[in-house]
N, CA, C and O atoms as CSV, one atom per row, in Angstrom:
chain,resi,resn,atom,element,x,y,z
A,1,UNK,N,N,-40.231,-24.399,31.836
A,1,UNK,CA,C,-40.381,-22.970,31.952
A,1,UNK,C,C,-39.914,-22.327,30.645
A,1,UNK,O,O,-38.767,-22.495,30.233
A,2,UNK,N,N,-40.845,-21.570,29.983
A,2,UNK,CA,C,-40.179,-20.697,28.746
A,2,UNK,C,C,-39.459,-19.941,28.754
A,2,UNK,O,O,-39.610,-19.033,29.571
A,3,UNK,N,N,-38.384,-19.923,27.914
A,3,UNK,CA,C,-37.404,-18.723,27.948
A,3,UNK,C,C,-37.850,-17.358,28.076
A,3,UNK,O,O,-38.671,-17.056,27.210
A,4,UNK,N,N,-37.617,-16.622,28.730
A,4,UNK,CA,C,-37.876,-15.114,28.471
A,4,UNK,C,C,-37.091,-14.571,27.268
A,4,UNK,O,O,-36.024,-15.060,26.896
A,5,UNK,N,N,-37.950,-13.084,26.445
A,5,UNK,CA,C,-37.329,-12.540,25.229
A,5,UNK,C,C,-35.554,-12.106,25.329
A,5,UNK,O,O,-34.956,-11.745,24.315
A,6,UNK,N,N,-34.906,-12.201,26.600
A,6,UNK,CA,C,-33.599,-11.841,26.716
A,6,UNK,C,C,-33.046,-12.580,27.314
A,6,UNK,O,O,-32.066,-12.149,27.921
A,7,UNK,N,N,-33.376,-13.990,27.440
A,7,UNK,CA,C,-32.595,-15.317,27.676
A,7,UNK,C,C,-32.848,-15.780,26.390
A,7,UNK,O,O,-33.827,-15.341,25.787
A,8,UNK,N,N,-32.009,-16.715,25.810
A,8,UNK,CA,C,-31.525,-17.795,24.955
A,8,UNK,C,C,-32.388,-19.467,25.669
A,8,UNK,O,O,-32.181,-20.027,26.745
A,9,UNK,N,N,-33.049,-19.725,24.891
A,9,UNK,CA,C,-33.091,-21.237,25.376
A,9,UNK,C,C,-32.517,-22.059,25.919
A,9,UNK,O,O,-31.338,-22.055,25.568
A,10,UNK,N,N,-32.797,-22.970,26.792
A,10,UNK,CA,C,-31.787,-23.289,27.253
A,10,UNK,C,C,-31.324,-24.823,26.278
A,10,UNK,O,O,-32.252,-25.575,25.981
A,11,UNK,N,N,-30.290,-25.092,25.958
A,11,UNK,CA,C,-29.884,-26.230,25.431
A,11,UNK,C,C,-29.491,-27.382,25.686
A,11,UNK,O,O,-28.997,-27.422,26.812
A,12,UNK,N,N,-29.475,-28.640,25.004
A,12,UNK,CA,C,-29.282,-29.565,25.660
A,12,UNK,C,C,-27.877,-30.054,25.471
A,12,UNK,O,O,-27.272,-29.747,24.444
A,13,UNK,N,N,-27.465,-30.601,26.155
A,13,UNK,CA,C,-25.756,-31.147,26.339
A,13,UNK,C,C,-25.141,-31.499,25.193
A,13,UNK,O,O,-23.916,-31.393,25.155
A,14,UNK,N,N,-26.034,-32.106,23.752
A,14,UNK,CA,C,-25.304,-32.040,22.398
A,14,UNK,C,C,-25.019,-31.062,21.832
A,14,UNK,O,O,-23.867,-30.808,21.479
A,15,UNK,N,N,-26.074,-30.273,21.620
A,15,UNK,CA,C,-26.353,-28.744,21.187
A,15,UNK,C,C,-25.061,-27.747,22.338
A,15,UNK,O,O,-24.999,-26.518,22.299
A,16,UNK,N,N,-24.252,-28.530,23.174
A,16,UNK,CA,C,-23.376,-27.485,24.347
A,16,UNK,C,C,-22.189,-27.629,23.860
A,16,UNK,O,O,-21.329,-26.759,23.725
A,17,UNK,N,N,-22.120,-29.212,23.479
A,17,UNK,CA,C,-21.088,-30.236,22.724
A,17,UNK,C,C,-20.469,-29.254,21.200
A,17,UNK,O,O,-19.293,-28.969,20.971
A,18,UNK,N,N,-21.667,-28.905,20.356
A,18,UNK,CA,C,-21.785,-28.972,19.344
A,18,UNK,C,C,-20.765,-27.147,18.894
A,18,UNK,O,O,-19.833,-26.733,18.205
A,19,UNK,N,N,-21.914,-26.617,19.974
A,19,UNK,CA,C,-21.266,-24.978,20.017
A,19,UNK,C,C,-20.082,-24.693,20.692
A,19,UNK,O,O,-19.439,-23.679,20.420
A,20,UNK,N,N,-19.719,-25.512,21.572
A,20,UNK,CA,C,-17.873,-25.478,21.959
A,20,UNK,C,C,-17.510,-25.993,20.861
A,20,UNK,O,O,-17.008,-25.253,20.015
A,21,UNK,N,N,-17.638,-27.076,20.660
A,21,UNK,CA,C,-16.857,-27.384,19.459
A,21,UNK,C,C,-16.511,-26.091,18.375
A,21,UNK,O,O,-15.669,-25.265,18.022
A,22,UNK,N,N,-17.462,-26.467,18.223
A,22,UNK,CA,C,-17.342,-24.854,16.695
A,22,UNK,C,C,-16.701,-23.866,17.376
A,22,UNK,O,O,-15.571,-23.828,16.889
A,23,UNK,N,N,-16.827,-22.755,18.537
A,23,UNK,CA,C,-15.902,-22.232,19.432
A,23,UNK,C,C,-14.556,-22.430,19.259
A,23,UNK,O,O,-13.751,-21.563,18.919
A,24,UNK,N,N,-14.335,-23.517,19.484
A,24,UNK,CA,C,-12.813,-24.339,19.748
A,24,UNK,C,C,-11.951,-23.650,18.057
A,24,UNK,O,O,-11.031,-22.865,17.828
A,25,UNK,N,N,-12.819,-24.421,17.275
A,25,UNK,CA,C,-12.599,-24.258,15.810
A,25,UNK,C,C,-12.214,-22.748,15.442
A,25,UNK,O,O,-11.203,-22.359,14.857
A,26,UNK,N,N,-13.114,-22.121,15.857
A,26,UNK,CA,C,-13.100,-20.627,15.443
A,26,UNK,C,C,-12.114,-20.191,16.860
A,26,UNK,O,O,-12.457,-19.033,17.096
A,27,UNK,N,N,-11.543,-20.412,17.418
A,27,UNK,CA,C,-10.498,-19.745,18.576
A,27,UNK,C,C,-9.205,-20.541,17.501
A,27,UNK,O,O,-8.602,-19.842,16.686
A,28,UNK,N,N,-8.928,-21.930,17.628
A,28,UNK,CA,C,-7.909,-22.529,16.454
A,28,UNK,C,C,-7.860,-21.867,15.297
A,28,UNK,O,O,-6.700,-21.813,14.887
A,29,UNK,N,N,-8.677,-21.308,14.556
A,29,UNK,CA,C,-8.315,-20.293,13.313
A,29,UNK,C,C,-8.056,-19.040,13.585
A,29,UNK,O,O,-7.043,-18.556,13.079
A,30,UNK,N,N,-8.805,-18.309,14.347
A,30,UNK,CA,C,-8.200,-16.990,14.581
A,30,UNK,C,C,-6.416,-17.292,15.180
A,30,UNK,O,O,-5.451,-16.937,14.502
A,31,UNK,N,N,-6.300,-17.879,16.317
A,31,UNK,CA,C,-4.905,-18.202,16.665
A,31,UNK,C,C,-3.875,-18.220,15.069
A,31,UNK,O,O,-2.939,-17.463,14.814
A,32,UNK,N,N,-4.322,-19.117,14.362
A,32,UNK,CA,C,-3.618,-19.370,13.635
A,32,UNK,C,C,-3.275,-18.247,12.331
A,32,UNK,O,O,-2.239,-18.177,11.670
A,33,UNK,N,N,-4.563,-17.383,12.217
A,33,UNK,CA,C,-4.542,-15.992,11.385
A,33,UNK,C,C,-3.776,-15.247,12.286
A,33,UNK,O,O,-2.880,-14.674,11.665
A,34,UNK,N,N,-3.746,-15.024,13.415
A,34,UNK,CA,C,-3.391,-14.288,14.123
A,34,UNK,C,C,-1.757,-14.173,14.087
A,34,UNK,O,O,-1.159,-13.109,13.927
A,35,UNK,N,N,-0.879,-15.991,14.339
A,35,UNK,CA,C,-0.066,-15.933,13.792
A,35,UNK,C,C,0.740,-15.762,12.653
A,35,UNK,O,O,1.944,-15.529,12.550
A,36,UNK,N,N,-0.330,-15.953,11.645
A,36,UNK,CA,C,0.126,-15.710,10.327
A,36,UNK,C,C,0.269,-14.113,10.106
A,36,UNK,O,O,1.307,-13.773,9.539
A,37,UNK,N,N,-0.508,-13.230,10.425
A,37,UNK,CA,C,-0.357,-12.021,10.607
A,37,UNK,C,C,1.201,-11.577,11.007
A,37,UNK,O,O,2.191,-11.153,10.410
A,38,UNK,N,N,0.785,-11.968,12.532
A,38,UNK,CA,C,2.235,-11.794,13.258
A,38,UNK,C,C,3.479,-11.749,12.398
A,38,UNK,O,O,4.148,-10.721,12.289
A,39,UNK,N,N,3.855,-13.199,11.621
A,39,UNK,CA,C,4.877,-13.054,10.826
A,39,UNK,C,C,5.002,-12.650,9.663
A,39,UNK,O,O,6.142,-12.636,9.199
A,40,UNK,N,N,3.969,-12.234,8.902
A,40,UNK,CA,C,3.874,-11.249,8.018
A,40,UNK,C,C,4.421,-9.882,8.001
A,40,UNK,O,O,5.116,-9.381,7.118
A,41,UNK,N,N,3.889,-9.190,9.425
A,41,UNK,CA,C,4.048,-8.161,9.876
A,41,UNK,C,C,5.434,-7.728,10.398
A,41,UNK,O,O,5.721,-6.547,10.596
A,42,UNK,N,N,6.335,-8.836,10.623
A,42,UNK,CA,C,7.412,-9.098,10.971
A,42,UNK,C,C,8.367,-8.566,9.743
A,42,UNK,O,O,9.151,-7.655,9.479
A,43,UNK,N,N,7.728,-9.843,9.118
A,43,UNK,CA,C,9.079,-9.592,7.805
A,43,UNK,C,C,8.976,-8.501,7.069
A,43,UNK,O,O,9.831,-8.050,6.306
A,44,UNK,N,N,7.556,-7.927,7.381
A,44,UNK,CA,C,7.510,-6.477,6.089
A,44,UNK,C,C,8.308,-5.372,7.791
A,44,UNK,O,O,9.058,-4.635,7.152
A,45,UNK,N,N,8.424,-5.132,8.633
A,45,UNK,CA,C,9.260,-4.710,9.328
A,45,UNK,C,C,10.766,-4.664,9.290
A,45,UNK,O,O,11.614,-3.772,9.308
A,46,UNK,N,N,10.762,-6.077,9.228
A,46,UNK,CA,C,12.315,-6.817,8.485
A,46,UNK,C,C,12.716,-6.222,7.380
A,46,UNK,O,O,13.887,-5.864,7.250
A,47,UNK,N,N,11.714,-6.025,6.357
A,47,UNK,CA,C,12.218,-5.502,4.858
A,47,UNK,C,C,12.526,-4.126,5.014
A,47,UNK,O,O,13.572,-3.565,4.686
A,48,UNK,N,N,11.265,-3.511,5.679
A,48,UNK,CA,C,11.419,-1.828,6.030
A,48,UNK,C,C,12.620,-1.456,6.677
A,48,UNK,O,O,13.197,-0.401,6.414
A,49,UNK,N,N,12.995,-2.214,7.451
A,49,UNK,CA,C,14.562,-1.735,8.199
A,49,UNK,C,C,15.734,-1.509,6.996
A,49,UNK,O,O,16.502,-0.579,6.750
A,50,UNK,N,N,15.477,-2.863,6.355
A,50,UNK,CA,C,16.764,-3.088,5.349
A,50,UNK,C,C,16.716,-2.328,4.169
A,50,UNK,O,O,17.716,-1.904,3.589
A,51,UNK,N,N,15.482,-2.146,3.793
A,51,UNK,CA,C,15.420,-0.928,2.656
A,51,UNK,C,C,15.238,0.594,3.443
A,51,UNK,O,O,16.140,1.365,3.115
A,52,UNK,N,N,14.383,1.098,4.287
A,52,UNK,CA,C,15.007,2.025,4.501
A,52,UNK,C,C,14.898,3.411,5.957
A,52,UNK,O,O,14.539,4.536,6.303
A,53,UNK,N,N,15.718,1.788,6.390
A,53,UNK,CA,C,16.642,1.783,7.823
A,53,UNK,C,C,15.460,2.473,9.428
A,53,UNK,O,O,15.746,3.201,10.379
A,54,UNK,N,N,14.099,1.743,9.000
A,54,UNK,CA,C,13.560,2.157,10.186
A,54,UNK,C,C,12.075,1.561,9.685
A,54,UNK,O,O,11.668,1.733,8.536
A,55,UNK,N,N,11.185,0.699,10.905
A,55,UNK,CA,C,9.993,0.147,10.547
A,55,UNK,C,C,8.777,0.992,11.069
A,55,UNK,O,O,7.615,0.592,11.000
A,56,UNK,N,N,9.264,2.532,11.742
A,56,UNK,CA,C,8.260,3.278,11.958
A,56,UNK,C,C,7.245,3.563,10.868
A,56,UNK,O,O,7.491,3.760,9.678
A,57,UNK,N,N,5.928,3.552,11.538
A,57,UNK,CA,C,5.368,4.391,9.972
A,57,UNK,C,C,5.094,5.282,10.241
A,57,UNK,O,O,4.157,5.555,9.490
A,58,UNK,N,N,5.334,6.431,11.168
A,58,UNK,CA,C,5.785,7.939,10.731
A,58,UNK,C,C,6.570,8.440,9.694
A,58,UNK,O,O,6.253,9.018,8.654
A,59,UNK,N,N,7.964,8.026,10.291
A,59,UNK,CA,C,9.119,7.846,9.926
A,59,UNK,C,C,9.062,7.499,8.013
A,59,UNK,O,O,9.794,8.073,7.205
A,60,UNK,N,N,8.328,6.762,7.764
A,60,UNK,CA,C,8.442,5.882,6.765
A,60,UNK,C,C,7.565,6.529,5.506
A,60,UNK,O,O,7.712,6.435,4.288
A,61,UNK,N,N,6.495,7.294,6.410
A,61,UNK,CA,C,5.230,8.236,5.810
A,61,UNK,C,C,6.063,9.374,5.433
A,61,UNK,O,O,5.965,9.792,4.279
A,62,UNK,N,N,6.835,9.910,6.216
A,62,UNK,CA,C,7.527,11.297,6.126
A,62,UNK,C,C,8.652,10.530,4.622
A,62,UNK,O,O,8.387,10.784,3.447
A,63,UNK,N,N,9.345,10.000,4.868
A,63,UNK,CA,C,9.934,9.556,3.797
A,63,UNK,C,C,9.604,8.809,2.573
A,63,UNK,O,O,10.441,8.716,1.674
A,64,UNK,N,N,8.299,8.203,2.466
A,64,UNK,CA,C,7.664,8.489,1.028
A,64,UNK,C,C,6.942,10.043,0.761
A,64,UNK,O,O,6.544,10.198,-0.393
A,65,UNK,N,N,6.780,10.945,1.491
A,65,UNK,CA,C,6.686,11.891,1.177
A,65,UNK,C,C,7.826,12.650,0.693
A,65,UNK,O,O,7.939,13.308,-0.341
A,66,UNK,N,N,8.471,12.483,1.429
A,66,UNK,CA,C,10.225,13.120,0.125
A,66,UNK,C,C,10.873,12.475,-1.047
A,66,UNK,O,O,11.740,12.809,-1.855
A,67,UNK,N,N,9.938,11.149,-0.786
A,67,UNK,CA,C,10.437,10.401,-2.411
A,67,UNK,C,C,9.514,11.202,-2.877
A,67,UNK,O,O,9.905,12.158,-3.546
A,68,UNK,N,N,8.092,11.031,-2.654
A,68,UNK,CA,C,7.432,11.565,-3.772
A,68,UNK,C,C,7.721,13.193,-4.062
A,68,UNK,O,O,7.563,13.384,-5.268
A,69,UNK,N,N,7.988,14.084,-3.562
A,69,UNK,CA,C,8.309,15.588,-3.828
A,69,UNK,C,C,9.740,15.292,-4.699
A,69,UNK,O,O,9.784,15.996,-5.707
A,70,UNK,N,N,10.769,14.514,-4.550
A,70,UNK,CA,C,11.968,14.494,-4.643
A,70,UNK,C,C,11.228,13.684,-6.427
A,70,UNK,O,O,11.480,14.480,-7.331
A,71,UNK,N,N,10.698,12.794,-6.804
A,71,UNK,CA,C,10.369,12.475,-7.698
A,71,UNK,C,C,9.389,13.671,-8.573
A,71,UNK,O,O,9.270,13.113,-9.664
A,72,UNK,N,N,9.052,14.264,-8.619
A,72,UNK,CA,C,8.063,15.402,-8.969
A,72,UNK,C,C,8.898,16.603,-9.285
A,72,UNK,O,O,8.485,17.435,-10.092
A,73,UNK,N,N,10.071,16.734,-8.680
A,73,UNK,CA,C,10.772,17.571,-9.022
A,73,UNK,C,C,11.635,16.694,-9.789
A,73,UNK,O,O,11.734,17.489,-10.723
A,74,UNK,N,N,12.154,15.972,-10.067
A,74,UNK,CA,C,12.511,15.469,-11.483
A,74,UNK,C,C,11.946,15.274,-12.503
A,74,UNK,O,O,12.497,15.243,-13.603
A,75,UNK,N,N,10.398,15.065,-12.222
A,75,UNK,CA,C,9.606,14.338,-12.898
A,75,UNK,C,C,8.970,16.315,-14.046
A,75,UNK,O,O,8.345,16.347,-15.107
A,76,UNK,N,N,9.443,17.443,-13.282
A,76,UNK,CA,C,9.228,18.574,-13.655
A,76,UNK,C,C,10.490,19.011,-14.661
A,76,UNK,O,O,10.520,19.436,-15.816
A,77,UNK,N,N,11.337,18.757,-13.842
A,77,UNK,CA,C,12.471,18.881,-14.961
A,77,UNK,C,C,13.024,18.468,-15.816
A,77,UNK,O,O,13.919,19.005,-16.469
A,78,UNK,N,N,12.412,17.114,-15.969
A,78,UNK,CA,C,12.413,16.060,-17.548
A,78,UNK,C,C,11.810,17.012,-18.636
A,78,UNK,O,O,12.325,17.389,-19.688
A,79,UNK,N,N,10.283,17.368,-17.974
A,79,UNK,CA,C,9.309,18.069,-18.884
A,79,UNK,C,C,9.790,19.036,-19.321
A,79,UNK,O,O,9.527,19.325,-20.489
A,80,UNK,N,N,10.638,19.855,-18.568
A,80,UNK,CA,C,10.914,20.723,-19.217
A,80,UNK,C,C,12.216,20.610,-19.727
A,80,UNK,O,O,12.949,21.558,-20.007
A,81,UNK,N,N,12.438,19.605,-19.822
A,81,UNK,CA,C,14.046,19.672,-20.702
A,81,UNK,C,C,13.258,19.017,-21.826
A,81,UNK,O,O,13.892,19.262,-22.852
A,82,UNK,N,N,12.279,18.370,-22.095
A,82,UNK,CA,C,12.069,18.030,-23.263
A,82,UNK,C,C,11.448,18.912,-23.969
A,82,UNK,O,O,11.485,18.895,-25.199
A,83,UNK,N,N,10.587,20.079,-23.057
A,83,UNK,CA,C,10.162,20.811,-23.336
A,83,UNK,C,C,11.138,21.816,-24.803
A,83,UNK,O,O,11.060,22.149,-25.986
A,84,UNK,N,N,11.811,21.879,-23.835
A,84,UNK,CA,C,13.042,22.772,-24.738
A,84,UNK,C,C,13.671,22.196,-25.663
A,84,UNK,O,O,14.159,22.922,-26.529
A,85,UNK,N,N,13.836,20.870,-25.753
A,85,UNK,CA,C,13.982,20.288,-27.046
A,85,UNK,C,C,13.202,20.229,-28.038
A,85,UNK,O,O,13.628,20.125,-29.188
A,86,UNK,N,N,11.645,20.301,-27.666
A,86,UNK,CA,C,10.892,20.302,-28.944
A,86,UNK,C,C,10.695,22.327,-29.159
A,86,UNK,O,O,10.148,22.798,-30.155
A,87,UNK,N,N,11.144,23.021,-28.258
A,87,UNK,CA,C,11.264,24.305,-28.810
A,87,UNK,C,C,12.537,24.733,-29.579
A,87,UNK,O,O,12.425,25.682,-30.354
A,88,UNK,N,N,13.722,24.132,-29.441
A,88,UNK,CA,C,14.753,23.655,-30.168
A,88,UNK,C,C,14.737,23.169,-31.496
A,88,UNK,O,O,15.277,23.718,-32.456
A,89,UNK,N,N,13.780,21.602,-31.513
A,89,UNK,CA,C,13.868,21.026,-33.034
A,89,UNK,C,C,12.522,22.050,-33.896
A,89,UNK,O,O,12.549,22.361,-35.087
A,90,UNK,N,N,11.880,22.265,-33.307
A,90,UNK,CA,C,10.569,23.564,-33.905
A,90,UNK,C,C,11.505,24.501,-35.115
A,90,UNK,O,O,11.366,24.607,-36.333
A,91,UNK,N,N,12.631,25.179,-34.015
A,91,UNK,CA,C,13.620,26.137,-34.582
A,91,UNK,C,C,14.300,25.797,-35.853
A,91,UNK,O,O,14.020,26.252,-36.962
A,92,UNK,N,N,15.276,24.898,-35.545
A,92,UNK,CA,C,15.636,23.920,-36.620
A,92,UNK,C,C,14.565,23.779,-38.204
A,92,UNK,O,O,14.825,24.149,-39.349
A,93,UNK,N,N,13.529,23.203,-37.731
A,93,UNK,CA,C,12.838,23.010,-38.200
A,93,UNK,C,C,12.075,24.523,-39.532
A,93,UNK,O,O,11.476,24.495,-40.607
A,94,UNK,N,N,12.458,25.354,-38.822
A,94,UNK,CA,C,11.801,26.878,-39.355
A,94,UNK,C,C,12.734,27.062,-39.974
A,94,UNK,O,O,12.644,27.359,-41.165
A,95,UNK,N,N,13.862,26.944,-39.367
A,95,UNK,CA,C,15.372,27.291,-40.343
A,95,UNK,C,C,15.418,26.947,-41.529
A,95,UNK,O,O,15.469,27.585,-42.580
A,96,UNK,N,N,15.388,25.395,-41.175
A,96,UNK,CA,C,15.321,24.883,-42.416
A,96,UNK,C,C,14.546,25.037,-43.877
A,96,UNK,O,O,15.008,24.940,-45.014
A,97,UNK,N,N,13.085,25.334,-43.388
A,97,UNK,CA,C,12.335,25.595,-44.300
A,97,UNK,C,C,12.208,27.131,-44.427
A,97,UNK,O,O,11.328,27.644,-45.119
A,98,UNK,N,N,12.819,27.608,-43.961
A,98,UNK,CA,C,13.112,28.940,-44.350
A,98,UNK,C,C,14.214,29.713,-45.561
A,98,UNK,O,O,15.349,30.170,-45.421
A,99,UNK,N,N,13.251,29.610,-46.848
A,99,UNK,CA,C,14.434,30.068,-47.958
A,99,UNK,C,C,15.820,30.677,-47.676
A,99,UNK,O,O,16.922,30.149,-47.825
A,100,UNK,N,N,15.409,32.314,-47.090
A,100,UNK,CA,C,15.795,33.212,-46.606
A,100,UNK,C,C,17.444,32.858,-45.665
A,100,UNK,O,O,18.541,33.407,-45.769
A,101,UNK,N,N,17.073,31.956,-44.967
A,101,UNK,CA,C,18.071,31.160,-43.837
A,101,UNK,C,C,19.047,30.510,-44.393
A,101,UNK,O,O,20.239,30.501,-44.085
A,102,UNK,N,N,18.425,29.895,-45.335
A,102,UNK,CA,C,19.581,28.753,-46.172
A,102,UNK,C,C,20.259,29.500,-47.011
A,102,UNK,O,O,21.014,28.770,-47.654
A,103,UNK,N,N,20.383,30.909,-47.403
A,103,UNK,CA,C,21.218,31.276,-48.315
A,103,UNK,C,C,22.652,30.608,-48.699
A,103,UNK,O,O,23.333,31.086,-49.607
């Protein structure tokens, strides 16, 4: 009897052999990604606690968000302290070459 377009052929007992097998294989690797995951996921939890003291990622989102603002506002006030140093050595700089100044 021919398969109909929404049955699969039917197969014979090697071909049943053949596709458990491979099954088997591909259930044994996922298991085993699966665990590898697992303890991956673990230890970067593990690390997150010990660096900084919680493996939520709310928690963890909200607090690289205050590193990063908390960095940006330093990262503003470098600029402008150097800022003012090169408006500083500019000065210097005018002084110096300024006849008038050096009397």
């Amino acid at each position: 009897m021919p398969a109909s377009p929404s049955q699969k052929p039917s197969l014979d007992i090697e071909a049943l052999k053949k596709r458990h097998k491979d099954l088997d294989r591909q259930k044994t690797t996922a298991e085993a990604n699966l665990l590898s995951a697992t303890q991956t996921l673990d230890a970067l939890k593990h690390e997150a606690r010990e660096k900084y003291g919680t493996d939520d990622p709310e928690q963890l989102k909200k607090s690289l968000q205050e590193m990063k603002q908390e960095n940006e506002r330093k990262r503003a006030g470098y600029q402008k302290h150097l800022e003012e140093i090169e408006t500083r050595l500019a000065q210097v700089e005018r002084d110096f070459n300024d006849p008038q100044r050096r009397s």
